[in-house]
PDB file of N, CA, C and O in Angstrom:
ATOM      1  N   UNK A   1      -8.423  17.114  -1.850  1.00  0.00           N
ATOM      2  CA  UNK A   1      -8.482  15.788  -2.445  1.00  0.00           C
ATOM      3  C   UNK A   1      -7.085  15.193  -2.601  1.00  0.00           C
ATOM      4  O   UNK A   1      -6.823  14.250  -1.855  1.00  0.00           O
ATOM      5  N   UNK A   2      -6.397  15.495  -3.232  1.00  0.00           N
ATOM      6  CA  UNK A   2      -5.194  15.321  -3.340  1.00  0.00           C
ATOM      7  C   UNK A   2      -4.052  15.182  -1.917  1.00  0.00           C
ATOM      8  O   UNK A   2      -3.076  14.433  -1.977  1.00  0.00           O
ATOM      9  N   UNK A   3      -4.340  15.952  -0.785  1.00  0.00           N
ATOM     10  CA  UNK A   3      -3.811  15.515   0.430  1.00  0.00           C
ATOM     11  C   UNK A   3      -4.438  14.388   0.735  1.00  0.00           C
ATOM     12  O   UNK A   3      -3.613  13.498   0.530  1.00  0.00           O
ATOM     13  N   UNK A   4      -5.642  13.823   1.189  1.00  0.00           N
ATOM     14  CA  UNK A   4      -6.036  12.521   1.162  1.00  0.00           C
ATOM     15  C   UNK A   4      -5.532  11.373   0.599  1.00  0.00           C
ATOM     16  O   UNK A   4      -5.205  10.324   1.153  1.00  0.00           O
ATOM     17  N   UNK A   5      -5.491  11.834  -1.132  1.00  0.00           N
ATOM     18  CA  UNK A   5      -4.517  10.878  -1.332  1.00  0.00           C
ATOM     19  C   UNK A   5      -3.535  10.402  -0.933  1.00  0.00           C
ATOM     20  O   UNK A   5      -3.380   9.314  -0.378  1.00  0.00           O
ATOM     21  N   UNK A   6      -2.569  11.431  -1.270  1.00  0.00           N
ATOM     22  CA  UNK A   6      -1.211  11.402  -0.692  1.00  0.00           C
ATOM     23  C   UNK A   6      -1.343  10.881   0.771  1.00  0.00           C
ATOM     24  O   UNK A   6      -0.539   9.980   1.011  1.00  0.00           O
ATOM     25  N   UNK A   7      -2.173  11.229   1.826  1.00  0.00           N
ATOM     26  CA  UNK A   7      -2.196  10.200   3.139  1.00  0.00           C
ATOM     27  C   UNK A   7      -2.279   8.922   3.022  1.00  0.00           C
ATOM     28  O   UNK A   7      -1.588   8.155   3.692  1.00  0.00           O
ATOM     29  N   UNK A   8      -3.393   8.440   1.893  1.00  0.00           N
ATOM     30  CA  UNK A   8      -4.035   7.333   1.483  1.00  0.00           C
ATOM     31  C   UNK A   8      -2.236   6.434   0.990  1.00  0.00           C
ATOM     32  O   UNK A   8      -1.897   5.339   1.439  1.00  0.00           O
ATOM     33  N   UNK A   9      -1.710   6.965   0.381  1.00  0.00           N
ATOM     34  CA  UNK A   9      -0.173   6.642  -0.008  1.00  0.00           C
ATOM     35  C   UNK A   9       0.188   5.776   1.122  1.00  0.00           C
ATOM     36  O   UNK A   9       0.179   4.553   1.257  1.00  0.00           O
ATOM     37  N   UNK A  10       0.514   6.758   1.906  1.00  0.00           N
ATOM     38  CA  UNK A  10       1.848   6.721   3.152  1.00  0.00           C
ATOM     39  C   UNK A  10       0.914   5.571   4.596  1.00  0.00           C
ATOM     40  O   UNK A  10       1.389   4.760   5.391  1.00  0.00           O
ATOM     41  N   UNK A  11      -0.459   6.025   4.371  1.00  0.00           N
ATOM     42  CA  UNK A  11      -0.809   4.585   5.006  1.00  0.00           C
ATOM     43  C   UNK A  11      -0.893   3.228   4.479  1.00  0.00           C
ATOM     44  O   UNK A  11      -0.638   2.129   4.972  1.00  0.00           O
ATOM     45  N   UNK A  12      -1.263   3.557   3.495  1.00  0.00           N
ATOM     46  CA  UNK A  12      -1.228   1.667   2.893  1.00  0.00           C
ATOM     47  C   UNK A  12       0.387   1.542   2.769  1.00  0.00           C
ATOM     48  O   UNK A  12       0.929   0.593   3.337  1.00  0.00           O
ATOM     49  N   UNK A  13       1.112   2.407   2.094  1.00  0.00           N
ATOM     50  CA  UNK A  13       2.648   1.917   2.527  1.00  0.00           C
ATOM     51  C   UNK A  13       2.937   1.598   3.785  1.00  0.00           C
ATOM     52  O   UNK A  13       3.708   0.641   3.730  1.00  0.00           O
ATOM     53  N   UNK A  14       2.739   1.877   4.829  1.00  0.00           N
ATOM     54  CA  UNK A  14       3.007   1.722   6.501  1.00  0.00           C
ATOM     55  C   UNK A  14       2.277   0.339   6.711  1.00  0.00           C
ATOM     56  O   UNK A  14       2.862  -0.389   7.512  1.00  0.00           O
ATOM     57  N   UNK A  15       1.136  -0.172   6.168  1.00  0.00           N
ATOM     58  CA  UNK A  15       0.730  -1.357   6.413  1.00  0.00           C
ATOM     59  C   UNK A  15       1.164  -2.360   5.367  1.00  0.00           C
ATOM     60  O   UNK A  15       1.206  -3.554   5.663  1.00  0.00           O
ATOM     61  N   UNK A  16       1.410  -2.037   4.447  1.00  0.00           N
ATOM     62  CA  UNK A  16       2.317  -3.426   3.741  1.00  0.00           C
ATOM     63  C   UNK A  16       3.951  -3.450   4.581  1.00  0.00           C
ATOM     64  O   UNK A  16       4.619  -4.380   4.128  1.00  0.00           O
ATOM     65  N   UNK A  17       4.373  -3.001   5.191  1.00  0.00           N
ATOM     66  CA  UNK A  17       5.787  -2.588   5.907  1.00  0.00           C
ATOM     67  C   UNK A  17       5.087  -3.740   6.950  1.00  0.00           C
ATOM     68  O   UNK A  17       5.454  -4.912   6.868  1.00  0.00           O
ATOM     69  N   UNK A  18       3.943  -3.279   8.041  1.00  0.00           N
ATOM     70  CA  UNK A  18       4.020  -3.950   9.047  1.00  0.00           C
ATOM     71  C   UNK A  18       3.127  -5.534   8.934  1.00  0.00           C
ATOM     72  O   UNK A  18       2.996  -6.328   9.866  1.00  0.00           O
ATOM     73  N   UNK A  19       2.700  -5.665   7.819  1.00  0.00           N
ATOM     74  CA  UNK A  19       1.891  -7.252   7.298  1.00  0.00           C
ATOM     75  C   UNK A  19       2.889  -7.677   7.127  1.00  0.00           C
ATOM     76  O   UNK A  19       2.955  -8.660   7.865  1.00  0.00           O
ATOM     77  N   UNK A  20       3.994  -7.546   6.467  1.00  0.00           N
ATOM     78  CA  UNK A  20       5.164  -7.979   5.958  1.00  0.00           C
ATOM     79  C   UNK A  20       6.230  -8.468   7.156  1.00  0.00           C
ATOM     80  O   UNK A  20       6.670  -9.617   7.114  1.00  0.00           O
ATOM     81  N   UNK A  21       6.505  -7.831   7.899  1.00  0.00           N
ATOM     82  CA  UNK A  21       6.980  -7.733   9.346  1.00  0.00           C
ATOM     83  C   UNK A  21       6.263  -8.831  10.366  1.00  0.00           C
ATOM     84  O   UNK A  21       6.743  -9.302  11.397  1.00  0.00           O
ATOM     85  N   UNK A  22       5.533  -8.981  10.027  1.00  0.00           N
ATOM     86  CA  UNK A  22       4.151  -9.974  10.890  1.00  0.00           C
ATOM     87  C   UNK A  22       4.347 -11.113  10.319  1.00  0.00           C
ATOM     88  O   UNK A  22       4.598 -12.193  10.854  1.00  0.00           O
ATOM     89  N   UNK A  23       4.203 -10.805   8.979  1.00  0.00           N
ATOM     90  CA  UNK A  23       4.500 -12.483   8.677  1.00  0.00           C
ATOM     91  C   UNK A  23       5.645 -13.120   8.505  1.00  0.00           C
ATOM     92  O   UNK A  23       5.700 -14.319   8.229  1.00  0.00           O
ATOM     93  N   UNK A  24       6.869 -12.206   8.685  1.00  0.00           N
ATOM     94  CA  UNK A  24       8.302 -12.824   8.559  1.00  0.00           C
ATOM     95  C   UNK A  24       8.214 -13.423   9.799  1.00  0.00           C
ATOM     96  O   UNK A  24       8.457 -14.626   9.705  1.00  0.00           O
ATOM     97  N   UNK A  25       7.867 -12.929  11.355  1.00  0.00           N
ATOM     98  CA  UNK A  25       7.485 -13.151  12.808  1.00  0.00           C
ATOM     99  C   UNK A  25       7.109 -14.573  12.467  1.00  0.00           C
ATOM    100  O   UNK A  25       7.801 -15.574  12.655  1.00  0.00           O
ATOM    101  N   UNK A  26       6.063 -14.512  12.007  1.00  0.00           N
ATOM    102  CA  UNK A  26       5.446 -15.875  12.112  1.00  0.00           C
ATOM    103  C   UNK A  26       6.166 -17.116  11.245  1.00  0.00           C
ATOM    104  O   UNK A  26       6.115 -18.345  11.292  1.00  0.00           O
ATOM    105  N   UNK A  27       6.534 -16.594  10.816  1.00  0.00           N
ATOM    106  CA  UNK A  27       7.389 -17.601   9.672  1.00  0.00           C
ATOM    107  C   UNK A  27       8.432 -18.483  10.389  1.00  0.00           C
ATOM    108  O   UNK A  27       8.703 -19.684  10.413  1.00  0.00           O
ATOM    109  N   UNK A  28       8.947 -17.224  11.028  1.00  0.00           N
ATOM    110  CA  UNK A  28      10.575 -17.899  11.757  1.00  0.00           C
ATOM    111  C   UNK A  28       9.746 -18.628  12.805  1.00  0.00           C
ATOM    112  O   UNK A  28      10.178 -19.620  13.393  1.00  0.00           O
ATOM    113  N   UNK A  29       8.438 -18.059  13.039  1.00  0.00           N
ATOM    114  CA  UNK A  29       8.087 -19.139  14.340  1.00  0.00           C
ATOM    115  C   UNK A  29       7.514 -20.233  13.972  1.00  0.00           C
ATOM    116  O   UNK A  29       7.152 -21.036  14.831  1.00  0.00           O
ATOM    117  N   UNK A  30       7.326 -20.471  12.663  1.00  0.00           N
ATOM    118  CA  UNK A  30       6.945 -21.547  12.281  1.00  0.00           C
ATOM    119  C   UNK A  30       5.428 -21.775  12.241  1.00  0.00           C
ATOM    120  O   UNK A  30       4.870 -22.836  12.522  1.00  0.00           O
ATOM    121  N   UNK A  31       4.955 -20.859  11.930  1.00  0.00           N
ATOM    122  CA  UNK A  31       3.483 -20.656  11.545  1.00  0.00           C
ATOM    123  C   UNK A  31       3.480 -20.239  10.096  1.00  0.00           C
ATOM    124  O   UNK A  31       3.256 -19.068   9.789  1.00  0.00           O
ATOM    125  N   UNK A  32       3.731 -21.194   9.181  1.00  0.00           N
ATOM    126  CA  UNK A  32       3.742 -20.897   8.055  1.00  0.00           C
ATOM    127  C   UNK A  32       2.558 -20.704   7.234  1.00  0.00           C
ATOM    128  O   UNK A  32       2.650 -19.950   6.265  1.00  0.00           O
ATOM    129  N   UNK A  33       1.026 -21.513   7.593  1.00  0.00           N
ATOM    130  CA  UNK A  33      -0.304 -20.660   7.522  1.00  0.00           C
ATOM    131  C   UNK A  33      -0.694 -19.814   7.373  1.00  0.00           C
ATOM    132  O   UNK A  33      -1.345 -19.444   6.397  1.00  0.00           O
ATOM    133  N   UNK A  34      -0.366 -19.162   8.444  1.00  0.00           N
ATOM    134  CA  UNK A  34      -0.455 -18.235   8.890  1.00  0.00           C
ATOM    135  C   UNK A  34      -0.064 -15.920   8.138  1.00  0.00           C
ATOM    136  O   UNK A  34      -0.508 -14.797   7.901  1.00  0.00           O
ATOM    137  N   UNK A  35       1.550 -17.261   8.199  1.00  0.00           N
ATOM    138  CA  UNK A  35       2.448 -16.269   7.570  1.00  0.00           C
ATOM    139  C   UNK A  35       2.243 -15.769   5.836  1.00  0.00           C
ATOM    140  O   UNK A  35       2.540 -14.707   5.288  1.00  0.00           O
ATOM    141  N   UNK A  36       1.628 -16.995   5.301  1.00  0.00           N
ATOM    142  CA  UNK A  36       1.344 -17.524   3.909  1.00  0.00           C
ATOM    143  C   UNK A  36      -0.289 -16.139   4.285  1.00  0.00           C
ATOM    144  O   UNK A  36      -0.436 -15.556   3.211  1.00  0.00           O
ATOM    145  N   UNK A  37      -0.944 -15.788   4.929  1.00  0.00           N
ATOM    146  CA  UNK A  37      -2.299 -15.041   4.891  1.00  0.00           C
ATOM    147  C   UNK A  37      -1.629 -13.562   4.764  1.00  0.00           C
ATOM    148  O   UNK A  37      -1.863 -12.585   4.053  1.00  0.00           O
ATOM    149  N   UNK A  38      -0.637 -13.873   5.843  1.00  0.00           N
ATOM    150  CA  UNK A  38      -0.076 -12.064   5.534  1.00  0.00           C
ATOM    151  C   UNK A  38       0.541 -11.514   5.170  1.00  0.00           C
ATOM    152  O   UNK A  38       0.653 -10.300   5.344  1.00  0.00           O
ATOM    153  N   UNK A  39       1.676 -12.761   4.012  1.00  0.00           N
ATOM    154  CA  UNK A  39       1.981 -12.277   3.382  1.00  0.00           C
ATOM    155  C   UNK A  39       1.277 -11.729   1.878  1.00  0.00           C
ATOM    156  O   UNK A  39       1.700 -10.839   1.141  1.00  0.00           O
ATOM    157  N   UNK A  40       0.143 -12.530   1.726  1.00  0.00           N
ATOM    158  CA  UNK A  40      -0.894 -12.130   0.798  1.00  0.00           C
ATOM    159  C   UNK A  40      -1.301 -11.039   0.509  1.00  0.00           C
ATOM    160  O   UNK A  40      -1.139 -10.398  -0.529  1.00  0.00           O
ATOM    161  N   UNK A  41      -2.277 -10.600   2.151  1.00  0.00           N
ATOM    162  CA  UNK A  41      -2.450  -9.688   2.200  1.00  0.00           C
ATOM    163  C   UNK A  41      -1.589  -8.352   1.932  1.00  0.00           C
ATOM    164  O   UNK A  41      -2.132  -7.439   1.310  1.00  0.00           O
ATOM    165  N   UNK A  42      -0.667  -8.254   2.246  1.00  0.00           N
ATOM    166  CA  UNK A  42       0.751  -7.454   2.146  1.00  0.00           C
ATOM    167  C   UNK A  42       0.869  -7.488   0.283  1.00  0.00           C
ATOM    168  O   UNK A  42       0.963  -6.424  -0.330  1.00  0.00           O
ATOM    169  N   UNK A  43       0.854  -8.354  -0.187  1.00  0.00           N
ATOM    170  CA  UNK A  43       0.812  -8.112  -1.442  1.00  0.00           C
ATOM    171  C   UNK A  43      -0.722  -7.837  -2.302  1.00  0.00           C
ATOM    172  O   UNK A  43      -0.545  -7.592  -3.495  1.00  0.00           O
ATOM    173  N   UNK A  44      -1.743  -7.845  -1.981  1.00  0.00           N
ATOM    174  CA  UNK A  44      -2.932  -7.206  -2.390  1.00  0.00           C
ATOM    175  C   UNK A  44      -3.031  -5.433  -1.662  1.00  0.00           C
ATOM    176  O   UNK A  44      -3.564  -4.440  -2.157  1.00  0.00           O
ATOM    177  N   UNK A  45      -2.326  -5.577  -0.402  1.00  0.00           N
ATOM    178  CA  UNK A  45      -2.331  -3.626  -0.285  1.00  0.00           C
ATOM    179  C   UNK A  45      -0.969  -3.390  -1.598  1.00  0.00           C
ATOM    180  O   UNK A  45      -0.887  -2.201  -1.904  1.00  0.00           O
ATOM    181  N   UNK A  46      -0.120  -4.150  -2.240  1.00  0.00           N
ATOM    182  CA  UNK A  46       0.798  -3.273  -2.672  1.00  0.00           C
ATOM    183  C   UNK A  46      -0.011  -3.050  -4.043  1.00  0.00           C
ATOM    184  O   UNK A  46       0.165  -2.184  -4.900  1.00  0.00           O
ATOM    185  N   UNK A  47      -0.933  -4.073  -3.990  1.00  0.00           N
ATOM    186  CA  UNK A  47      -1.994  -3.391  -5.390  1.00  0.00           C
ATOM    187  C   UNK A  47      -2.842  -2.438  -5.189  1.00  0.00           C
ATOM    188  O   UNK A  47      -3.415  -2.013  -6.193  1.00  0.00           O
ATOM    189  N   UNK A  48      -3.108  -1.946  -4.124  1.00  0.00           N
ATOM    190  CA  UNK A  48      -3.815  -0.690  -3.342  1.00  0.00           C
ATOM    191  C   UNK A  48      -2.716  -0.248  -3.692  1.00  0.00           C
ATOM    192  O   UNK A  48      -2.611  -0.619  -4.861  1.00  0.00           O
ATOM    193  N   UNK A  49      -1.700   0.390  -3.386  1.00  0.00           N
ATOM    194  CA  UNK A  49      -0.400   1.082  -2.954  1.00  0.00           C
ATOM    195  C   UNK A  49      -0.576   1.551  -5.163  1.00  0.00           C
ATOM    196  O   UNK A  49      -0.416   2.694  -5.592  1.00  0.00           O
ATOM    197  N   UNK A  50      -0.782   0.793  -5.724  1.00  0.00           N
ATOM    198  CA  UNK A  50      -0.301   0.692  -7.286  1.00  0.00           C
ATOM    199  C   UNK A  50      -1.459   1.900  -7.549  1.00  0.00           C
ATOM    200  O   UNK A  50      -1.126   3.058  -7.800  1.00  0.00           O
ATOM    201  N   UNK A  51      -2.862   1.460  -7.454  1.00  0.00           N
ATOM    202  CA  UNK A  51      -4.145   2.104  -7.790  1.00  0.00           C
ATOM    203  C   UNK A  51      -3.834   3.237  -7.044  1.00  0.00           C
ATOM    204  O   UNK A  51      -3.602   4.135  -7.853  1.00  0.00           O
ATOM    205  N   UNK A  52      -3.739   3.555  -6.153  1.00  0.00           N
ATOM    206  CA  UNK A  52      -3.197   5.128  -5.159  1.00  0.00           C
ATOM    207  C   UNK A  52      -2.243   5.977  -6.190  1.00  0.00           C
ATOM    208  O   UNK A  52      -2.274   7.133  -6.612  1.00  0.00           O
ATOM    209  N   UNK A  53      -1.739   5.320  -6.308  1.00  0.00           N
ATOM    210  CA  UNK A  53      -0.500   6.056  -7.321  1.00  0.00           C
ATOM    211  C   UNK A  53      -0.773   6.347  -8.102  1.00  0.00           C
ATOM    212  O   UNK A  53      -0.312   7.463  -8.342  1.00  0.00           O
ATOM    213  N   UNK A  54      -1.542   5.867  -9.043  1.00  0.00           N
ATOM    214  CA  UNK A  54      -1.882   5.698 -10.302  1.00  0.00           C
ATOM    215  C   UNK A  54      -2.950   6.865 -10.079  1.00  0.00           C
ATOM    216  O   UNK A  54      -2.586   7.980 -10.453  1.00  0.00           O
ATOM    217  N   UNK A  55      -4.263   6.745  -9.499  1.00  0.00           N
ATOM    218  CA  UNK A  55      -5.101   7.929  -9.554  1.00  0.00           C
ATOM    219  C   UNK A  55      -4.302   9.349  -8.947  1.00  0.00           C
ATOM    220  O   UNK A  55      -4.431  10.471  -9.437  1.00  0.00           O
ATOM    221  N   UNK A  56      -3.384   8.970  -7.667  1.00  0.00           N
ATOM    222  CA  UNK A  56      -2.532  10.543  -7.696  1.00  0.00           C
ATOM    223  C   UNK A  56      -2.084  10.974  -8.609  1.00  0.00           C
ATOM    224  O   UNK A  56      -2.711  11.967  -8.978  1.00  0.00           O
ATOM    225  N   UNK A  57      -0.782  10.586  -9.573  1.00  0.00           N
ATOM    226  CA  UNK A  57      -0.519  10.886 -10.607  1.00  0.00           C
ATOM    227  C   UNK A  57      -1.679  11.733 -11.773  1.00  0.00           C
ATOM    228  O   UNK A  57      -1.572  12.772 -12.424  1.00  0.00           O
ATOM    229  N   UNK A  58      -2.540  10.927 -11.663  1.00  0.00           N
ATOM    230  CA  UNK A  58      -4.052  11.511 -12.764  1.00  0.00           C
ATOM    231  C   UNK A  58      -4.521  12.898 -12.374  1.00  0.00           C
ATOM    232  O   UNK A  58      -4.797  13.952 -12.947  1.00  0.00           O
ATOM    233  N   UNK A  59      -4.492  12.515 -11.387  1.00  0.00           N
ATOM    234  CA  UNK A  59      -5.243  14.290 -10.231  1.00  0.00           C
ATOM    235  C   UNK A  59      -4.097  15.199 -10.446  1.00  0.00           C
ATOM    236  O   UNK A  59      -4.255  16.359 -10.824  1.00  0.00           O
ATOM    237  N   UNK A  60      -3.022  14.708 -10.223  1.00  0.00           N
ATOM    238  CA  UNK A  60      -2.194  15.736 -10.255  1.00  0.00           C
ATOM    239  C   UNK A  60      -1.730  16.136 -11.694  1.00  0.00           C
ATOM    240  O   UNK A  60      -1.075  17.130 -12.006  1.00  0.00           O
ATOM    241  N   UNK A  61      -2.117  15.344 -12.340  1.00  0.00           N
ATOM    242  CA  UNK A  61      -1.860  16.008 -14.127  1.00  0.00           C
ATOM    243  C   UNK A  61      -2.954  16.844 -14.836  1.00  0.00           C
ATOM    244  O   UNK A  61      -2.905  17.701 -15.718  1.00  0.00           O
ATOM    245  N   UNK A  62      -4.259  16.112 -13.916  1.00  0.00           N
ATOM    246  CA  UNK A  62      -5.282  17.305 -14.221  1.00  0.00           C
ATOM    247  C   UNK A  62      -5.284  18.759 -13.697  1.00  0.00           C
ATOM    248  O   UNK A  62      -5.713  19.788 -14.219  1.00  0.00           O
ATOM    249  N   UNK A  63      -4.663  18.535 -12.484  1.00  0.00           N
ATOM    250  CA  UNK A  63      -4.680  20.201 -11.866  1.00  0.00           C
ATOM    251  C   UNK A  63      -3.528  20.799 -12.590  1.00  0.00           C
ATOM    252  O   UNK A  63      -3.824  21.914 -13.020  1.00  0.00           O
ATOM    253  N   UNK A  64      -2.582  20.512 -12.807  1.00  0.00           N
ATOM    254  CA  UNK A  64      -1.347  20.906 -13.346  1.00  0.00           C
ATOM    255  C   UNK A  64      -1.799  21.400 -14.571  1.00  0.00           C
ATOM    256  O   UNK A  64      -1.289  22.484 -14.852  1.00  0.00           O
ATOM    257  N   UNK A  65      -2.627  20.941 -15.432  1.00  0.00           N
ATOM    258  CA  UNK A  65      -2.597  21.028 -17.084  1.00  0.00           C
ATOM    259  C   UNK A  65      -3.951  21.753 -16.879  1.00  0.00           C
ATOM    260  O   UNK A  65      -4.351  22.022 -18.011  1.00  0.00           O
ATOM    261  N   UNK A  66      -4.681  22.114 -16.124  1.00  0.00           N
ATOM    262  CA  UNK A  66      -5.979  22.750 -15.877  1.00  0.00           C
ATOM    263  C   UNK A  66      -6.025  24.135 -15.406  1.00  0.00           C
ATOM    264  O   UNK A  66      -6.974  24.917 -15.465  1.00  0.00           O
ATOM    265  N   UNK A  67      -4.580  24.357 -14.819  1.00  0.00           N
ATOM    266  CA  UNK A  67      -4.721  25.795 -14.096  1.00  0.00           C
ATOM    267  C   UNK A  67      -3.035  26.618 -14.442  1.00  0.00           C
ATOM    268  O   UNK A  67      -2.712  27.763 -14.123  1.00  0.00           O
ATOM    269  N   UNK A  68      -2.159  25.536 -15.211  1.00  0.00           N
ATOM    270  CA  UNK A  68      -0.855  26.112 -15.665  1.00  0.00           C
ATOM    271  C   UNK A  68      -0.967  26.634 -17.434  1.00  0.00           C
ATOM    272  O   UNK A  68       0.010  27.134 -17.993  1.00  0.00           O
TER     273      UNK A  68
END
């Protein structure tokens, strides 16, 4: 469970990196629409990215304080 997470981490981090990247692209190209959707999005995974953390941390204080 806890490796999942931790994957669950490092992918939604890798996709707020490349939404972010996408919409700077579009920006300079002047698709500001556009850019305005992904950068959104990019900031609703960093609230994924928050909740990930937040339940790892939990899991990992339960196993820690459950078996130490």
């Amino acid at each position: 469970m806890l490796k999942k997470i931790y994957d669950a981490i490092f992918i939604t981090y890798e996709n707020i990196i490349d939404l972010h990247e996408c919409a700077d692209l579009l920006y300079n190209q002047g698709k500001i629409n556009r850019s305005y959707t992904l950068y959104h999005f990019s900031f609703e995974e960093g609230g994924r990215l928050f909740l990930l953390l937040k339940v790892f941390f939990k899991y990992f204080h339960f196993i820690f304080y459950c078996f130490y």
